[in-house]
C-alpha angles and dihedrals in degrees: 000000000000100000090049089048097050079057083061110044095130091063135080104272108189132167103244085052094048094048082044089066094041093053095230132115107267087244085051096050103051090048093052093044100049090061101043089046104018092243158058128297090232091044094050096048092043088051089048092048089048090049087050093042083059099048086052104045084046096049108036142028102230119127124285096240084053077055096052102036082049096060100034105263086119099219135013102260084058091050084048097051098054091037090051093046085045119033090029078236147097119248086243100049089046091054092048092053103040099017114139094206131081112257109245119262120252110259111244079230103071084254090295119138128229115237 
């Protein structure tokens, strides 16, 4: 069930959805699922979109609401919030630090396109 919801990350993974597909009750379910993990369904699922958050803000250059919208958190204030609760830092200032990719340079033009 893990593995199948980490695929997923981007969609609404509720518990009730996720016992659904398991074919199991929601109470059921997160039972089932925080001893076998430890945890609960919505933290596991929160600490895998902020370790795919990561992952993307490290590897690539696009926005941080694409970020968001792309693991699930639904919209950037929603991606800060739990960074900030769980890394003590911004997504920009994570990307800046550990980025992989080389920062853009700054345009001749002030940033200003031509028309």
């Amino acid at each position: 069930m893990t593995a199948r919801a980490l695929g997923r990350l981007g969609e609404e993974l509720s518990v009730e959805r996720l016992a659904k597909r398991a074919a199991m009750s929601p109470r059921t379910f997160a039972r089932q699922f925080r001893e076998q993990t430890g945890t609960t369904p919505h933290r596991w699922l929160t600490h895998q979109r902020l370790i795919a958050a990561q992952r993307r803000l490290e590897s690539g250059d696009e926005p941080v609401d694409r970020v968001a919208e792309a693991v699930g958190f639904q919209t950037a204030a929603t991606l800060r919030m739990h960074f900030r609760r769980a890394f003590r830092t911004t997504p920009t200032l994570y990307r800046r630090r550990f980025s992989k990719i080389a920062p853009r340079a700054p345009r001749a033009d002030g940033g200003r396109r031509r028309r």
